[in-house]
C-alpha positions as CSV (number, residue, x, y, z in Angstrom):
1,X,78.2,69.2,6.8
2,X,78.8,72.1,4.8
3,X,75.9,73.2,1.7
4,X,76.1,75.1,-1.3
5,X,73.3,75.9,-3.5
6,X,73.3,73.4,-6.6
7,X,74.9,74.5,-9.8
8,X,72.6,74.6,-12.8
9,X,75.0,72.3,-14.9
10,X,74.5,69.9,-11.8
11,X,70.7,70.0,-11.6
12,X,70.3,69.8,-15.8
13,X,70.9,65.7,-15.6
14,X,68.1,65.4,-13.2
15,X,65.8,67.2,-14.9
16,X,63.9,65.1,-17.8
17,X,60.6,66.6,-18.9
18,X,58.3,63.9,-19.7
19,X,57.2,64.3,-23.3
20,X,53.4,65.2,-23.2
21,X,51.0,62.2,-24.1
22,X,47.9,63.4,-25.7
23,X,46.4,60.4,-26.2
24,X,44.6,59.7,-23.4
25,X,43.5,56.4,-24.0
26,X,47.0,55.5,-25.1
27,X,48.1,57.3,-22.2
28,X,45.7,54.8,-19.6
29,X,47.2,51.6,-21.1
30,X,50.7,52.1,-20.8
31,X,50.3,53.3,-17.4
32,X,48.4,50.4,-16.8
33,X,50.8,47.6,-15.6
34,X,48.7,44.3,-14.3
35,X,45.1,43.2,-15.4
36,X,44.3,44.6,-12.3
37,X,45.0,48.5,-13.7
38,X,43.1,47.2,-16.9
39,X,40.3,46.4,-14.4
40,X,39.8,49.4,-12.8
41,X,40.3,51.4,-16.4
42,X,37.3,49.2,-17.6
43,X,35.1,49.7,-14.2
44,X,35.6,53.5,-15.0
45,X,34.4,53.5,-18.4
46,X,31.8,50.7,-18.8
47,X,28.1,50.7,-17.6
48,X,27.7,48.8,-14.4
49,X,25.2,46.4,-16.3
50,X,28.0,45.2,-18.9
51,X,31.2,45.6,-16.6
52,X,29.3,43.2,-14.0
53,X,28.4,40.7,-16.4
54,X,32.3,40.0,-17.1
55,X,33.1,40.7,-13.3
56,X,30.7,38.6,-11.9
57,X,30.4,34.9,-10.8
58,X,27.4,32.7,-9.5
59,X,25.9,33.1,-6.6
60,X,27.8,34.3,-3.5
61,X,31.3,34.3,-5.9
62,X,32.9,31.5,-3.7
63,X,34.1,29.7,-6.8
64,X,35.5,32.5,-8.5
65,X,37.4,33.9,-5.3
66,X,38.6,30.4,-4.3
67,X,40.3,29.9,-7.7
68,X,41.9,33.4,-7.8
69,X,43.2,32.0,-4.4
70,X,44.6,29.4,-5.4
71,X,47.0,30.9,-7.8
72,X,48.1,33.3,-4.9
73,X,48.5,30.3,-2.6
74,X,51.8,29.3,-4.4
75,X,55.2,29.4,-3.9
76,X,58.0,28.6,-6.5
77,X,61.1,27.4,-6.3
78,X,63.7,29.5,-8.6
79,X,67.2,27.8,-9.6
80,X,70.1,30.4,-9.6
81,X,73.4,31.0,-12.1
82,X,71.1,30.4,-14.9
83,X,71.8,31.7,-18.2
84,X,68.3,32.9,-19.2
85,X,69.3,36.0,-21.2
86,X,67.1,34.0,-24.2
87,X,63.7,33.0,-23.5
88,X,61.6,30.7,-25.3
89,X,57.4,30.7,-24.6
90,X,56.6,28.7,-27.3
91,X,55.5,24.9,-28.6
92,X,53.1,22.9,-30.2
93,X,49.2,22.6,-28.7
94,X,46.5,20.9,-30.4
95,X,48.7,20.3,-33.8
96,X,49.8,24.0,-34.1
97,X,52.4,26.2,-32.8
98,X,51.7,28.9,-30.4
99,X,53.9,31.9,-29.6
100,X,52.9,31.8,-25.8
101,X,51.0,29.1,-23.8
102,X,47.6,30.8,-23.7
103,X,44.8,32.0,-25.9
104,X,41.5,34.0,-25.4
105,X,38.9,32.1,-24.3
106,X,35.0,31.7,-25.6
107,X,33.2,35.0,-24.3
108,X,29.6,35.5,-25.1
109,X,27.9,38.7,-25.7
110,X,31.3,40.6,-25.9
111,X,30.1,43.6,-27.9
112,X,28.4,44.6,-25.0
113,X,31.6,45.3,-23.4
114,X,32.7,47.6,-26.0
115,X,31.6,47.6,-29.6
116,X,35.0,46.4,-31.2
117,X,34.2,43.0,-29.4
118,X,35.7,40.0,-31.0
119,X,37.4,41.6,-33.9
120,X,39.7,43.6,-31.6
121,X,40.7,40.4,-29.6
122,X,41.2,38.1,-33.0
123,X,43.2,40.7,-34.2
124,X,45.4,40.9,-31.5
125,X,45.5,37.5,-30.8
126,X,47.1,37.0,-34.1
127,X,49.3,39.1,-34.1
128,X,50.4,37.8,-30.8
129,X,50.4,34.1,-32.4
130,X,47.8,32.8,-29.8
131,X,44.7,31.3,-30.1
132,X,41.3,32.9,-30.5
133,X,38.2,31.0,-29.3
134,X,34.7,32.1,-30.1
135,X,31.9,31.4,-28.3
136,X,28.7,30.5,-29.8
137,X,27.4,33.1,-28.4
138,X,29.8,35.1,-29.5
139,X,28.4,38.5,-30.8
140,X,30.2,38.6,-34.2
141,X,30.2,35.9,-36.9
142,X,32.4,32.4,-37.5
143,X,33.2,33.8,-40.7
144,X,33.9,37.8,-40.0
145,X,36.2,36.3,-37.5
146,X,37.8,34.5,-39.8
147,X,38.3,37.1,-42.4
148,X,39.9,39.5,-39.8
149,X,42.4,36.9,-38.3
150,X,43.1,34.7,-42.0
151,X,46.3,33.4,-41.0
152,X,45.7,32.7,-36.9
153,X,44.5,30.4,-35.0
154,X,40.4,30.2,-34.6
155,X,38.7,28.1,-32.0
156,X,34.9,27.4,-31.7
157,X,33.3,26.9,-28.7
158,X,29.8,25.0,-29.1
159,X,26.7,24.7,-26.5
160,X,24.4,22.0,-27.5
161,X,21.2,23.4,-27.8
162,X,18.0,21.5,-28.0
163,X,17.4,22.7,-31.6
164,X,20.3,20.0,-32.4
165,X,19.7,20.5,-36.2
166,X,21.0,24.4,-35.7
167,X,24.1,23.5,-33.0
168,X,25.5,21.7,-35.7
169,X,24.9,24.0,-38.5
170,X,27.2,26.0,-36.6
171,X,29.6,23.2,-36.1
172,X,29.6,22.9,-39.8
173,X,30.0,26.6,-40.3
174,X,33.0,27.0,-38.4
175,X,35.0,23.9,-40.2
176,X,34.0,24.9,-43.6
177,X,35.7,28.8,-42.3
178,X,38.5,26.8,-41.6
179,X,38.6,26.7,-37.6
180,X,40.5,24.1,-36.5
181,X,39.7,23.0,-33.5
182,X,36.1,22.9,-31.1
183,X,35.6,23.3,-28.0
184,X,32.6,21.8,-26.8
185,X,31.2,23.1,-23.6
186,X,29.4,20.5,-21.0
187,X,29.0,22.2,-17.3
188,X,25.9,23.9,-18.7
189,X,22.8,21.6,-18.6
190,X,21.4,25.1,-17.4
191,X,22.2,28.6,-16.4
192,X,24.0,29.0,-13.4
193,X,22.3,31.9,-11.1
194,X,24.1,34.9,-11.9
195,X,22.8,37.0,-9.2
196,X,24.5,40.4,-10.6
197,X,22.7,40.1,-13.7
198,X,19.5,39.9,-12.2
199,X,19.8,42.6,-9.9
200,X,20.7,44.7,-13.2
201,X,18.4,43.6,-15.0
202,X,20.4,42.4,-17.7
203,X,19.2,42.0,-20.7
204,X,20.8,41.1,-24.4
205,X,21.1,43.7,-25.9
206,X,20.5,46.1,-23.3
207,X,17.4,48.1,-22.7
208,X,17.2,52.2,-22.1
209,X,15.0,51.9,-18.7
210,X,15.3,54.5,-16.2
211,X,18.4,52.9,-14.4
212,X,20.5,52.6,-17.5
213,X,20.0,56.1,-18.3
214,X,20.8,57.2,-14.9
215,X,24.0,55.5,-16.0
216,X,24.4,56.5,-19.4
217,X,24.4,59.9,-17.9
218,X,28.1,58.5,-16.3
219,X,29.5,57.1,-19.4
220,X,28.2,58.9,-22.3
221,X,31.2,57.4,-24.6
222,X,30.0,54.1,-24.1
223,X,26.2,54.9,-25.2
224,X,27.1,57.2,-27.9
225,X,29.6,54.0,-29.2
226,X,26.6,52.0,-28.6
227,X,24.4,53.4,-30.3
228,X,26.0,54.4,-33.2
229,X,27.5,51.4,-34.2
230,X,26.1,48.5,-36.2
231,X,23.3,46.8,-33.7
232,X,24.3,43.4,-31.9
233,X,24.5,40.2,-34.3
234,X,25.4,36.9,-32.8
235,X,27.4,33.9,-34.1
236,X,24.1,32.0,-34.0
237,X,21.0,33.8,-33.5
238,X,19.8,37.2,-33.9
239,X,18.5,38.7,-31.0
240,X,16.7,37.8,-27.6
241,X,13.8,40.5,-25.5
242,X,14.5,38.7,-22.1
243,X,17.2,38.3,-20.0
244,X,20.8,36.2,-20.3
245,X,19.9,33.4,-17.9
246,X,15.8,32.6,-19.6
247,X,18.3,33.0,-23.1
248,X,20.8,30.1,-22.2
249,X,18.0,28.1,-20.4
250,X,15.3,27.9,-23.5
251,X,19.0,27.0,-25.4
252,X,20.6,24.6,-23.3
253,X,20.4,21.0,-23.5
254,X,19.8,19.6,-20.1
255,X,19.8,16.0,-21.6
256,X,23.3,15.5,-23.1
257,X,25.6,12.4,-22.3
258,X,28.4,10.7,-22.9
259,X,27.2,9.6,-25.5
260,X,26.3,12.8,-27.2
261,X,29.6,13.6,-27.0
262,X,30.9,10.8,-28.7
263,X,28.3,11.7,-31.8
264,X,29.4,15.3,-32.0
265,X,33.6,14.2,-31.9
266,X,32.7,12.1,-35.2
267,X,31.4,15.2,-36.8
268,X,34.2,17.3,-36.5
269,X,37.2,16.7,-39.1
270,X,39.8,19.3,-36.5
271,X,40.6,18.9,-33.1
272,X,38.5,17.9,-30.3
273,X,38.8,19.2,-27.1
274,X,35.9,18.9,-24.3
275,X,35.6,22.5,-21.6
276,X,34.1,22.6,-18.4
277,X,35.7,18.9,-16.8
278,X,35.8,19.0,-12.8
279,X,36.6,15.9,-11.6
280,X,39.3,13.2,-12.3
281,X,36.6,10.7,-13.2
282,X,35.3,13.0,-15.4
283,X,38.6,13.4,-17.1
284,X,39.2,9.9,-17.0
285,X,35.8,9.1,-19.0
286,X,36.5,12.1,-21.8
287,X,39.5,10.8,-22.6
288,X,39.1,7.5,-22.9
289,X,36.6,8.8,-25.9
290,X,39.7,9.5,-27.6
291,X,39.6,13.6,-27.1
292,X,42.8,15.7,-28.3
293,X,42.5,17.9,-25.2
294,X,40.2,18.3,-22.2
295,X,40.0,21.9,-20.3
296,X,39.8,22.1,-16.4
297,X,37.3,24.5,-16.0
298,X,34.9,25.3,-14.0
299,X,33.0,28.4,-16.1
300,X,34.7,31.5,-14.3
301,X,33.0,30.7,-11.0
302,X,29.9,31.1,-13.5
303,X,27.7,27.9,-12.9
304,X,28.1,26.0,-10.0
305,X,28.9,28.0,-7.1
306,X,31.5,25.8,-4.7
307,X,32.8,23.9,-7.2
308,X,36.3,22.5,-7.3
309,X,39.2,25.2,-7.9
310,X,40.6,23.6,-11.8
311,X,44.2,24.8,-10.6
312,X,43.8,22.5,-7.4
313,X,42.6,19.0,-9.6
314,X,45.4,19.9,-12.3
315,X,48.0,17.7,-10.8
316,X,46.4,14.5,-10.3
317,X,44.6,14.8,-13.5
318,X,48.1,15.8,-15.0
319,X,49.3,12.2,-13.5
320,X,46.2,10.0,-14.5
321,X,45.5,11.4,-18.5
322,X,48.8,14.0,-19.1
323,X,49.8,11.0,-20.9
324,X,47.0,10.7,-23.2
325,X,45.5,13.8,-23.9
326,X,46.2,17.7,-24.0
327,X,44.9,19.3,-20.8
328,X,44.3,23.0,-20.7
329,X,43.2,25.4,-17.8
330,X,41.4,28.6,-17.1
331,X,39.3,29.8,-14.2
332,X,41.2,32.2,-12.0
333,X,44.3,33.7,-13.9
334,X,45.0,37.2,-13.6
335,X,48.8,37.1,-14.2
336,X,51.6,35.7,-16.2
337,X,53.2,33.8,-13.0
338,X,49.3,32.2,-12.8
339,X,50.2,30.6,-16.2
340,X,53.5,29.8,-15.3
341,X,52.5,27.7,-12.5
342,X,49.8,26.2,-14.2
343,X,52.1,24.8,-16.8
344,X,54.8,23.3,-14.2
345,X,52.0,21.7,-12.7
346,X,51.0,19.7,-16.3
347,X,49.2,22.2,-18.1
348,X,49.5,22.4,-21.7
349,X,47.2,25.7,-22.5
350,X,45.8,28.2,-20.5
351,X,42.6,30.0,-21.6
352,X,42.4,34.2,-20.2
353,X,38.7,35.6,-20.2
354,X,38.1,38.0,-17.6
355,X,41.6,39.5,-18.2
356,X,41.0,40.0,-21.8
357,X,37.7,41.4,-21.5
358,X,39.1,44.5,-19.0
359,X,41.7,45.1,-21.8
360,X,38.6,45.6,-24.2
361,X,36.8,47.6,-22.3
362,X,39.7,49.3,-21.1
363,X,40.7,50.5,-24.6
364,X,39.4,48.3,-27.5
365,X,41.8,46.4,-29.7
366,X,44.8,48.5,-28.3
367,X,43.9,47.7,-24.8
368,X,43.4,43.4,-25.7
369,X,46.9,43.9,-27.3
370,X,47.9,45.7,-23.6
371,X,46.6,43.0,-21.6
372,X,48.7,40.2,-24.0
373,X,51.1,42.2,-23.8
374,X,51.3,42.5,-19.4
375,X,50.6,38.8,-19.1
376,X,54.0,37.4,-21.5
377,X,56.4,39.9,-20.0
378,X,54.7,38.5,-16.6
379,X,55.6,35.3,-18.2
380,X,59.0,35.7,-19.2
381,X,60.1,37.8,-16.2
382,X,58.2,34.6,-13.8
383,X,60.1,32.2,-16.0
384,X,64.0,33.9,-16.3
385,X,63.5,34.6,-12.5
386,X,62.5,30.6,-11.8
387,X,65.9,29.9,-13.9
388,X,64.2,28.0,-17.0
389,X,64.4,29.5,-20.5
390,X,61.9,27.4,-22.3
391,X,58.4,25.7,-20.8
392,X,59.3,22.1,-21.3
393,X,61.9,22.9,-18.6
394,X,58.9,23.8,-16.1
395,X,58.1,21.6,-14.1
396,X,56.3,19.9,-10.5
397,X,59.5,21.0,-8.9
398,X,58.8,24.7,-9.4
399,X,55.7,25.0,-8.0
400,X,54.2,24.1,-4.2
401,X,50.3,24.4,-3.7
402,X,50.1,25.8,-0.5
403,X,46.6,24.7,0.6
404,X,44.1,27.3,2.4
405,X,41.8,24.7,2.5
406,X,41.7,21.0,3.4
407,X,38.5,18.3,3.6
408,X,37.2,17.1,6.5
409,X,37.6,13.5,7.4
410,X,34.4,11.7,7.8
């Protein structure tokens, strides 16, 4: 083979400067292309105390790693010589029309994780046309939530606490603000034994004690942002001196029923939807109380430690109360082809909270908008690739569970 040097009107087409980014924050999001880049981004630039408290799960994390296991134990079934050059992600759920089929779910204490907390993901979540849930432990207001996403969709979540009276002011709060739907949260008769807190110390808000400022020393944005930003408000109390789990157990009811439930549904003039169901009894028994939706959930891997996957029960409950009810998911989604399986297999909704919180921490209301932004052109690219251009065209036949693990007969 004979060579020659290359001509400089050869080499010219193969030489594109990239134009400098001088953003650098900007410049971390776009080159961040799954919610696992997000992840890393946030463990970078977040104290260990607040990154761990969104990372981490109950006890040994068997729930939370089962569930993220389940979604990669899948395999779909794609159609060919589709035309799916137009793509549609979005229908009705819970009386409303969203844009794509998931929301953010109910996070508590998110100003911790970076001071923009809940306004950044309200506002992005509107924009996006998806749901924003807050948590009543939410670390910014029902009603400055409202005012910074007027025209979206606002969700409250609601523990019942044993000051009854004060749950339901809240309850009241959020329908006078306009919120139209609640979320009522029932696998919490206490807190679930977050051992990565404890280790840390963690406490709300968090305390300058030799360890933390060992740390601070490694993110110095974060403190400075911290600490010169309005101090932490909640939805529903003002502050606490101990630590999260003695917080949610002097809050928690340990003593609601069925019952309860029933009361609370015939206080709320919106929808009704009933978060933290884990078995198909369960979901049997909440809807036959006459629930708009139910949510398959088993906290993040944040209570019960071993307990069932929510992406595993989905089909059978999908067969029993599909019919009758609005069933959402979360627990375990870290992509859009996680949401696209979930809502072949009978989903309606999907709820992210782990993935929007390493946008947020990753890069504020810009990085929330990144991490909506990775999981619909997951979505769409998951959905044009399956052969379907619309979700009610998902369906069982899309989707095999391949199962890791099976019970033992007895």
């Amino acid at each position: 083979m004979r060579r020659q040097l290359p001509r400089v009107g050869e080499l010219a087409p193969l030489i594109r400067l990239k134009k400098p980014r001088l953003d650098a924050t900007r410049r971390r999001l776009e080159d961040a292309l799954t919610i696992e880049d997000l992840r890393a981004i946030a463990r970078r630039r977040t104290p260990k105390a607040a990154f761990d408290y969104t990372e981490g799960a109950a006890e040994a994390e068997i729930s939370i790693a089962r569930a993220r296991q389940a979604f990669r134990d899948i395999e779909f079934h794609p159609s060919i010589l589709r035309d799916v050059a137009k793509v549609d992600t979005g229908w009705d759920v819970l009386g409303g029309t969203v844009e794509l089929p998931f929301g953010i779910a109910p996070t508590g204490f998110t100003r911790m994780m970076r001071t923009e907390g809940e306004i950044a993901g309200a506002r992005a979540a509107g924009r996006a046309g998806i749901p924003f849930a807050l948590s009543t432990l939410g670390t910014t207001s029902i009603e400055d939530v409202k005012a910074v996403n007027p025209l979206g969709r606002n969700w409250f979540q609601l523990y019942v606490w044993r000051d009854r009276e004060r749950s339901m002011a809240l309850v009241e709060r959020a329908a006078a603000a306009g919120y139209d739907t609640l979320l009522v949260t029932v696998d919490v008769p206490v807190a679930g034994a977050r051992l990565r807190d404890t280790r840390n110390g963690m406490t709300i808000p968090p305390m300058l004690t030799a360890r933390t400022i060992v740390d601070a020393a490694r993110h110095p944005r974060w403190w400075i942002d911290f600490l010169t930003t309005e101090p932490l408000s909640f939805a529903s109390f003002d502050r606490w001196p101990g630590t999260v789990a003695e917080l949610l157990d002097s809050m928690f009811d340990p003593r609601i029923t069925f019952d309860h439930l029933a009361w609370i549904k015939s206080q709320w003039p919106g929808k009704f939807v009933v978060k933290g169901v884990q078995t198909l009894e369960d979901a049997r028994r909440v809807t036959d109380l006459g629930v708009d939706g139910i949510v398959l959930s088993n906290h993040g891997g944040r209570q019960l430690d071993r307990a069932p996957v929510p992406f595993h029960l989905l089909p059978s409950v999908a067969a029993e109360v599909g019919d009758r009810t609005e069933i959402l998911l979360d627990t375990g989604i870290i992509s859009g082809a996680d949401i696209v399986a979930a809502i072949a297999l009978g989903a309606r909704f999907t709820l992210i909270g782990r993935a929007y919180l390493y946008g947020l921490m990753a890069g504020g209301e810009a990085g929330v908008a990144r991490a909506i932004e990775i999981l619909s052109g997951q979505l769409i690219r998951t959905m044009r690739l399956l052969g379907v251009t619309s979700l009610e065209e998902l369906a069982p036949r899309h989707v095999t569970q391949l199962i890791r693990l099976t019970p033992r007969s007895r």
